[in-house]
C-alpha positions in Angstrom: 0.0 0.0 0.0 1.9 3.4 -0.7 2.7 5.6 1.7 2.6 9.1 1.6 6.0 11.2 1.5 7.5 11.7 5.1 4.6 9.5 6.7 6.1 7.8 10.0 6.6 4.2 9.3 7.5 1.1 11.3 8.6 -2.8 9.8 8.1 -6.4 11.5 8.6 -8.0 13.8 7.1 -5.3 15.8 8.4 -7.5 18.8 11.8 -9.3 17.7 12.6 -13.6 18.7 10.1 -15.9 19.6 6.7 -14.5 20.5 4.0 -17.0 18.7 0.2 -17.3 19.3 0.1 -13.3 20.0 -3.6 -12.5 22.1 -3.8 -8.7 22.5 -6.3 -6.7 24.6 -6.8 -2.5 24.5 -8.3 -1.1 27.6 -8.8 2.7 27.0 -5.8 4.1 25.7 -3.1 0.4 26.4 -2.6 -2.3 25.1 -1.7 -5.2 26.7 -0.1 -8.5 25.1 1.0 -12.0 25.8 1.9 -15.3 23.8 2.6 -18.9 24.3 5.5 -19.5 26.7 6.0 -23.5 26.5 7.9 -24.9 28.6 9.6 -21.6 30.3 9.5 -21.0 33.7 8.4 -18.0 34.6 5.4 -18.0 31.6 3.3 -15.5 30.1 5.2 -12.2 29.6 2.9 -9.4 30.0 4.0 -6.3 27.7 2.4 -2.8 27.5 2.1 -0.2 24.7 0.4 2.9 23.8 1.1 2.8 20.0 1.2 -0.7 19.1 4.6 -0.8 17.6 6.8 -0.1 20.9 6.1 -2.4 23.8 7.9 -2.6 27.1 7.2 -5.7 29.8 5.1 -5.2 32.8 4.9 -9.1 34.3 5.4 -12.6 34.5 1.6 -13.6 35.2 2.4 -17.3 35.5 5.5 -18.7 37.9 4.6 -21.9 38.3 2.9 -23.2 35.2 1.1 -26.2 35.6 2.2 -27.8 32.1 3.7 -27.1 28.7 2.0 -23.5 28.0 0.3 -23.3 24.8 -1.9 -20.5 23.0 -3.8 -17.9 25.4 -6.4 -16.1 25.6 -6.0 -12.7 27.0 -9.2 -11.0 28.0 -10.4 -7.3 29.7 -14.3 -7.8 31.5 -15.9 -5.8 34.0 -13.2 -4.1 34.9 -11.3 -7.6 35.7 -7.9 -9.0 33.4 -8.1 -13.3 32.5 -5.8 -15.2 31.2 -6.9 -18.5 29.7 -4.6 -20.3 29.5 -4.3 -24.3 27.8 -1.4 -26.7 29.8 -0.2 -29.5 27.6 1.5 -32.9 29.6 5.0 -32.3 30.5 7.4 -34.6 31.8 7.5 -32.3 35.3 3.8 -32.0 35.3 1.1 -34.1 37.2 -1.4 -33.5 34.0 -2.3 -36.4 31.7 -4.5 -34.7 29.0 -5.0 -30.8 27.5 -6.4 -28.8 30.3 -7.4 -25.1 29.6 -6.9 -22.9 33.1 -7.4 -19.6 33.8 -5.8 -16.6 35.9 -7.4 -13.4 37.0 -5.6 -9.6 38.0 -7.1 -6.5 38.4 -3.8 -5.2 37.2 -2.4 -6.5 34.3 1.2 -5.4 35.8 0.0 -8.5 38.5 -0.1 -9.7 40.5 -1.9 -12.6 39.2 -3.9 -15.5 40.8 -3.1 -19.0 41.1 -4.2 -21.0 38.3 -7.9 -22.5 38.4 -9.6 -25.7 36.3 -11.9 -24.0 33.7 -13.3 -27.8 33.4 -12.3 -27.9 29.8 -9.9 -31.1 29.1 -8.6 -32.6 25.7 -8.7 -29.3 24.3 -6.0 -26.1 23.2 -6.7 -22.2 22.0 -9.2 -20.8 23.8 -11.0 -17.9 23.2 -13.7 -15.8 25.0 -16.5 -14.1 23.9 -19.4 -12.7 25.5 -23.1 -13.0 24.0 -25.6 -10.0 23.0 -27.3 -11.3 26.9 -23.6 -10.9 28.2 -22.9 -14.5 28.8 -19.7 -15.6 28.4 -18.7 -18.6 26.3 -15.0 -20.1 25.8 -14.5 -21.7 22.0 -11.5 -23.6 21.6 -9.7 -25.4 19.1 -12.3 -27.3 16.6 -14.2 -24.8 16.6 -16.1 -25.8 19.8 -17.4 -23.8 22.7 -19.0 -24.3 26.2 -20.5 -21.3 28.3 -18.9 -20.2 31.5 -20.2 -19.4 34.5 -21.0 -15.5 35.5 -17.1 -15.3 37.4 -15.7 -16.8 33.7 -13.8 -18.8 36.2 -15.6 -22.5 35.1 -17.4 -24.1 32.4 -21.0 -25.2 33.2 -21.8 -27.7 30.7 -19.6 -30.1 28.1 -17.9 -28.2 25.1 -20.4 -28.7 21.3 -18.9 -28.1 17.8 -20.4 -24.9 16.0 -17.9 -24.0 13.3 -16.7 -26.0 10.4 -14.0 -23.7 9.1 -13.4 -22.4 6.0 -11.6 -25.0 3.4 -9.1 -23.8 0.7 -8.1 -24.8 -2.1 -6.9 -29.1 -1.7 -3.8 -27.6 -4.5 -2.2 -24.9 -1.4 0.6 -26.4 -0.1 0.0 -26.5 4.2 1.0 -28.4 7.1 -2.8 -29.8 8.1 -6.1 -28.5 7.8 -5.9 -28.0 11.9 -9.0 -25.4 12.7 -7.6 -23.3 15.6 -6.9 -20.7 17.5 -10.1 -19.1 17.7 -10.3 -15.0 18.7 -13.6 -12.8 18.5 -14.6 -9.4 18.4 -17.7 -7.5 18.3 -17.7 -4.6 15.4 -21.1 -2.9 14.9 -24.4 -5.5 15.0 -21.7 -8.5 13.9 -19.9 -10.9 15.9 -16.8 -11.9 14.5 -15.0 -15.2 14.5 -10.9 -15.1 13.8 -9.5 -18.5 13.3 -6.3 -20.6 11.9 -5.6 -23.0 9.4 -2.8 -24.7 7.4 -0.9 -25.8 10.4 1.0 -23.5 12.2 4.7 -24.7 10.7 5.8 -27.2 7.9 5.6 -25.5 4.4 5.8 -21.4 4.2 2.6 -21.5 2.9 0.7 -23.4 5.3 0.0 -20.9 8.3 -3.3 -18.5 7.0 -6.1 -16.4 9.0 -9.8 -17.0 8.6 -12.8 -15.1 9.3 -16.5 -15.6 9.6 -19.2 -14.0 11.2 -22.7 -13.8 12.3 -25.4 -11.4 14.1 -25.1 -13.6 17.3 -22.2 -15.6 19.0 -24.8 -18.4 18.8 -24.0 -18.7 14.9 -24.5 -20.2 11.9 -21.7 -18.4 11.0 -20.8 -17.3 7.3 -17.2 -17.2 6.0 -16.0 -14.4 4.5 -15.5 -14.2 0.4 -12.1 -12.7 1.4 -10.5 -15.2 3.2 -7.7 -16.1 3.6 -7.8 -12.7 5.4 -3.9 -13.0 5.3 -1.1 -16.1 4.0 2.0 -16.5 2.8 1.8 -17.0 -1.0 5.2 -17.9 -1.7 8.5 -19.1 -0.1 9.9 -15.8 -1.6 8.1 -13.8 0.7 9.8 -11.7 3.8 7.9 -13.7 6.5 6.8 -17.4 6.3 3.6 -19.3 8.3 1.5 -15.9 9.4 -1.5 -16.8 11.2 -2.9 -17.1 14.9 -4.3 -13.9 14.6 -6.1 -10.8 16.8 -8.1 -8.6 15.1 -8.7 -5.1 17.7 -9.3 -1.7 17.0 -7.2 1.5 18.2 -8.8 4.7 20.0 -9.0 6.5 16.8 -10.8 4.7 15.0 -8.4 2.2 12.7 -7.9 -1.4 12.8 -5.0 -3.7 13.0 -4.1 -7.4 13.2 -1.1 -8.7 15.2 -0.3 -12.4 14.4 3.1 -14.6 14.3 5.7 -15.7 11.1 8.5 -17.5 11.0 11.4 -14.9 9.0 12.1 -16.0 5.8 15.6 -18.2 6.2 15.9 -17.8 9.7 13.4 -20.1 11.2 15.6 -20.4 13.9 14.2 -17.2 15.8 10.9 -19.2 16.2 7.9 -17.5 15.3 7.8 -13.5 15.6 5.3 -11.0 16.1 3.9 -9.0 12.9 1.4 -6.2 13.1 -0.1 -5.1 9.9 -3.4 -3.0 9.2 -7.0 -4.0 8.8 -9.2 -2.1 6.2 -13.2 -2.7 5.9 -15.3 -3.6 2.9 -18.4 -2.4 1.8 -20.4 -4.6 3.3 -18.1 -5.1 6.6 -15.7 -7.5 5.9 -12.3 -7.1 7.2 -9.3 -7.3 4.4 -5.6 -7.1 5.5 -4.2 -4.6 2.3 -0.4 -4.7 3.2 1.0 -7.5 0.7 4.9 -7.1 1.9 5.1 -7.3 5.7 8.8 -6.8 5.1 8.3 -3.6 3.8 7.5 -0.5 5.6 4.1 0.0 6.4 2.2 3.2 7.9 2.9 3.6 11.7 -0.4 3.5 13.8 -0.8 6.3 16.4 1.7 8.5 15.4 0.6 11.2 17.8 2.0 8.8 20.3 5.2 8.9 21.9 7.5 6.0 21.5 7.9 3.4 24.9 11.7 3.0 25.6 14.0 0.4 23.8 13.4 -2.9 24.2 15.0 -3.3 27.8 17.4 -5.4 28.3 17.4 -9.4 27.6 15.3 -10.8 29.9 16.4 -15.0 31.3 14.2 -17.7 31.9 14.4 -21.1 32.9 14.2 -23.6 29.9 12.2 -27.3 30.5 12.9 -27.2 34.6 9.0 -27.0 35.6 7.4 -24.9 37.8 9.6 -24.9 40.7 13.3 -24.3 38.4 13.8 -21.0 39.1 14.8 -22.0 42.4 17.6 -23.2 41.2 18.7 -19.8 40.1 20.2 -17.0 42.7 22.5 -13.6 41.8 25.2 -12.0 43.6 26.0 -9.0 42.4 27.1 -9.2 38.8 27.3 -13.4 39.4 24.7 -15.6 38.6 24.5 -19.1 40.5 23.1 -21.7 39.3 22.7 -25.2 40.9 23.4 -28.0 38.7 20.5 -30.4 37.7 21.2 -34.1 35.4 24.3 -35.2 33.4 24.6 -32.9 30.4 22.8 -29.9 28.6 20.0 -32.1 27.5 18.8 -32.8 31.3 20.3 -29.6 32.9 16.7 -27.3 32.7 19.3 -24.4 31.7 18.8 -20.2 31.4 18.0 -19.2 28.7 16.8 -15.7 26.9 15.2 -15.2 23.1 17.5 -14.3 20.1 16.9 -11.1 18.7 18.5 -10.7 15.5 20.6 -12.9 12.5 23.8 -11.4 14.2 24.2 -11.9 17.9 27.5 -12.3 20.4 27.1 -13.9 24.1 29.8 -14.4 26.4 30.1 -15.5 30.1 33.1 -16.6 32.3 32.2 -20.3 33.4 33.4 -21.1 37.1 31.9 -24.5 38.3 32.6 -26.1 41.7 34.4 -29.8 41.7 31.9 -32.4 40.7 29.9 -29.6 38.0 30.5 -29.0 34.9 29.0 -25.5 33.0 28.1 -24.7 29.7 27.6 -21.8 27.6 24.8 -23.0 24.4 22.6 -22.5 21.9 19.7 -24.2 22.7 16.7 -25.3 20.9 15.6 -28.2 22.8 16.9 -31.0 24.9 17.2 -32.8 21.3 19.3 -30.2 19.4 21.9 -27.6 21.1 25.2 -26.9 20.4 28.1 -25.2 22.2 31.0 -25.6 24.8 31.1 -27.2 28.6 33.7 -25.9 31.1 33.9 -28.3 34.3 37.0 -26.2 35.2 40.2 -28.7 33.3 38.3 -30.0 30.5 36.2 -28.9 27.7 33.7 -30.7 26.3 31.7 -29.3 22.5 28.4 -30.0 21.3 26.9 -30.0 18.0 23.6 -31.6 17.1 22.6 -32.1 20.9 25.1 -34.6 21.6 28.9 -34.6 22.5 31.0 -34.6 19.3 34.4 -36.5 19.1 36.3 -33.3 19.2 38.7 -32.7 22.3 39.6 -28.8 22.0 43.3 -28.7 23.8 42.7 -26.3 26.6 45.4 -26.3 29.0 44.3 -24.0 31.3 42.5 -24.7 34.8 40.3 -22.6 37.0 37.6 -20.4 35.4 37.3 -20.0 31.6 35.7 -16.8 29.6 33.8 -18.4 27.1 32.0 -16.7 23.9 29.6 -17.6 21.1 28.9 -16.2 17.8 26.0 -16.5 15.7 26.4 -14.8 12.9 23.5 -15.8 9.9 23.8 -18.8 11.2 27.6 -19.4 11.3 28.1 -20.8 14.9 32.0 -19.6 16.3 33.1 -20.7 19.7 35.7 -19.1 21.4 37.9 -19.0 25.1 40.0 -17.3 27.0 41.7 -17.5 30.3 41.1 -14.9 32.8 42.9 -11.5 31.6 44.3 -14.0 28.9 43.8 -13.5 24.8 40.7 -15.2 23.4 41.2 -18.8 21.2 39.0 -19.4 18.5 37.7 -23.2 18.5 38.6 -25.2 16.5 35.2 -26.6 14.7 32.4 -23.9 13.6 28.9 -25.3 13.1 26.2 -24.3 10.9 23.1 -23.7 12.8 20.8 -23.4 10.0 18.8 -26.5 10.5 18.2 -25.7 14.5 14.4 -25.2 14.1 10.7 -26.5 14.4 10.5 -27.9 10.3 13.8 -30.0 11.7 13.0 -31.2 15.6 8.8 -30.9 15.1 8.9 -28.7 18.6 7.7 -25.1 18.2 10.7 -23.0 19.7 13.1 -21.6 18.6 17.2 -21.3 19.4 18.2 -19.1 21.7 21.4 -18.4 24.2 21.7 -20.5 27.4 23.9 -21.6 30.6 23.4 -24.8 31.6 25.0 -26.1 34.8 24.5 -30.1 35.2 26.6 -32.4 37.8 26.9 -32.2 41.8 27.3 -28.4 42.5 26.8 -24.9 41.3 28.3 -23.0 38.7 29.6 -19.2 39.0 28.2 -17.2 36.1 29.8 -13.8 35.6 29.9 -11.2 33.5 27.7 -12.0 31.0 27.4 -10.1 27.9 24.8 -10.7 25.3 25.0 -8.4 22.2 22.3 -9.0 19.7 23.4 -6.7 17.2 27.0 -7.6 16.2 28.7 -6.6 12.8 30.6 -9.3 10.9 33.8 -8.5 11.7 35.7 -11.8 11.0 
């Protein structure tokens, strides 16, 4: 869509790394956002904004998950903030099926209540909605619904199916049909119903955004002529797999949708979050006109000042449950952190998101006798790669497992170690306290570290693991996420 001279712009992501199944609620003037968290420990980032583009964090709403965190549902009603929340089986978890919980704040900032049992099992992707008699109703993946009670704390009667989807063509290349992810929104005397399909990885082309709507949330429901309301059309496209969308108006007036894609070539950021605008038809449907998310696209609330930069990077535990962060304590500038299992594929390490296709992150490793510490890129417990220090010997990973290569480090104590990622192109590097730094002596090509390879939707990111009998000294940790090539 062209732009008019000197018009204030912005491009995608409009938050950088991995930030997929994006729910977004305005209350007045803010907006408030949140997206799937898996299996990190705190979950559910809460992040603020006044102009859509430029978002700062505000909370944690979930520090003890009770499972593998899937797609929320964040909702503003009657002056009260829910997140819905599904919980998938995890190894540290006591669930044995889907479960759909939900948390309640009159802040968004927190804090937040413990989660609660909405009653819904075998079931992801919930989304809220309230009828023209104010009842509320939770759909879910399907489409299905069931209606809550007045608190919107509990379901009160088994979920029913009410929305086939919309089919496209059998020739698109997609993942799966998979119906999900369902969002509505009330525009006017329609009720509108946001939805997924394609499969939310697998080929570029796969991920797409539906709509239908009707004059009640009770259906039928008619799909728009439009739809796919937005997809990727072509592998030669800036950003691959866009769907999971919210549709939401802003106080003056316009409309935008905020959804996920994985970057085109670097999947290994996981799935990002894209804003673009929302136009309406004629006869009120809603088309999404920008054709190039990588291209800049007209800023929305330019009368609004920008937030600060995006603060610094912020740590999390990876695959530890809910109780792993207990494992972490600071001192200072140190970080400690008490070992856990044999190697980086059992350790529940810290990690943070990647931010960029250039990054630097460096640490100086100091583990007690009997622990061994690592500085990685980690995916999953399946595929990592990096360098563990257990203070006289170095061990190197590559594909998540221990290669054969023995880097000759001679010195003993605490080691400075460093990793480059730069478009992909893994470096590793060491030095001994106040000593010059050693390149190692294998790189590794990282391009294959994503969900299309290891079928687990995360994405690769910086970690320190600490596995053995002790604790390992963390200190002076430097993460740079904008490095030039300068080697």
């Amino acid at each position: 869509m062209p732009l008019p001279d000197a018009a204030p712009t912005f491009r995608n992501p409009i938050l950088p790394g991995d930030r997929p199944d994006p729910a977004m609620v305005r209350v007045g003037e803010d907006f408030y956002l949140t997206y799937s968290s898996f299996d990190t420990v705190p979950g559910l980032a809460i992040w603020h904004s006044r102009n859509l583009v430029d978002w700062t964090p505000i909370a944690d709403a979930l520090p003890n998950p009770p499972g593998t965190v899937f797609a929320p549902d964040l909702v503003h009603h009657d002056g009260r903030f829910f997140l819905y929340i599904p919980c998938i089986p995890a190894p540290w978890s006591a669930l044995t099926e889907p479960e759909i919980f939900v948390i309640t704040a009159d802040d968004p900032a927190g804090p937040w209540s413990e989660p609660v049992s909405t009653g819904v099992r075998g079931a992801i992707d919930p989304g809220h909605g309230v009828d023209e008699e104010g009842r509320r109703w939770l759909f879910v993946n399907g489409i299905r619904r069931a209606p809550l009670d007045a608190d919107g704390l509990r379901t009160t009667a088994p979920l029913e199916h009410v929305y086939d989807g919309w089919r496209y063509p059998d020739e698109w290349i997609t993942e799966a049909y998979a119906l999900e992810g369902p969002k509505l929104f009330r525009r006017e005397d329609w009720y509108y119903l946001v939805s997924a399909v394609g499969g939310t990885a697998g080929p570029p082309t796969g991920h797409m955004v539906i709509v239908a709507r009707s004059r009640s949330l009770h259906g039928p429901w008619e799909n728009s002529p439009h739809n796919p309301v937005t997809r990727t059309q072509d592998a030669s496209e800036a950003w691959w797999s866009r769907g999971h969308a919210t549709i939401l108006d802003a106080p003056d007036g316009t409309w935008w949708m905020v959804s996920h894609g994985y970057e085109k070539d670097y999947r290994t950021l996981g799935r990002q979050m894209l804003l673009e605008p929302i136009e309406w038809t004629d006869d009120a449907w809603p088309i999404a006109p920008a054709r190039d998310l990588g291209a800049a696209l007209p800023r929305p609330l330019p009368h609004i000042p920008a937030a600060p930069a995006l603060p610094a990077p912020r740590w999390h535990v990876e695959d530890g449950g809910p109780q792993a962060t207990a494992r972490v304590r600071t001192e200072g500038d140190r970080i400690l952190l008490r070992a856990t299992g044999t190697s980086p594929a059992d350790s529940a390490p810290l990690a943070t998101l990647s931010l960029s296709h250039r990054y630097r992150v460096e640490v100086t490793v100091d583990p007690a006798e009997g622990t061994t510490g690592a500085l990685l890129l980690y995916f999953d417990s399946r595929l990592f790669c990096g360098m563990a220090w257990d203070g006289e010997h170095m061990i190197s990973y590559a594909g998540g497992i221990a290669t054969h290569w023995r880097e000759p480090v001679t010195h003993r104590g605490p080691l400075r170690l460093r990793l480059e990622n730069i478009d992909h192109i893994v470096t590793g590097w060491y030095a001994a306290p106040g000593g010059d730094w050693q390149r190692h002596g294998v790189r590794y090509d990282a391009s294959g570290y994503h969900a299309a390879t290891m079928q687990d939707l995360k994405s690769l990111r910086p970690a320190l693991a600490a596995f053995g009998t002790g604790e390992v000294a963390f200190t002076d940790l430097v993460y740079d996420p904008s490095i030039e090539e300068d080697r």
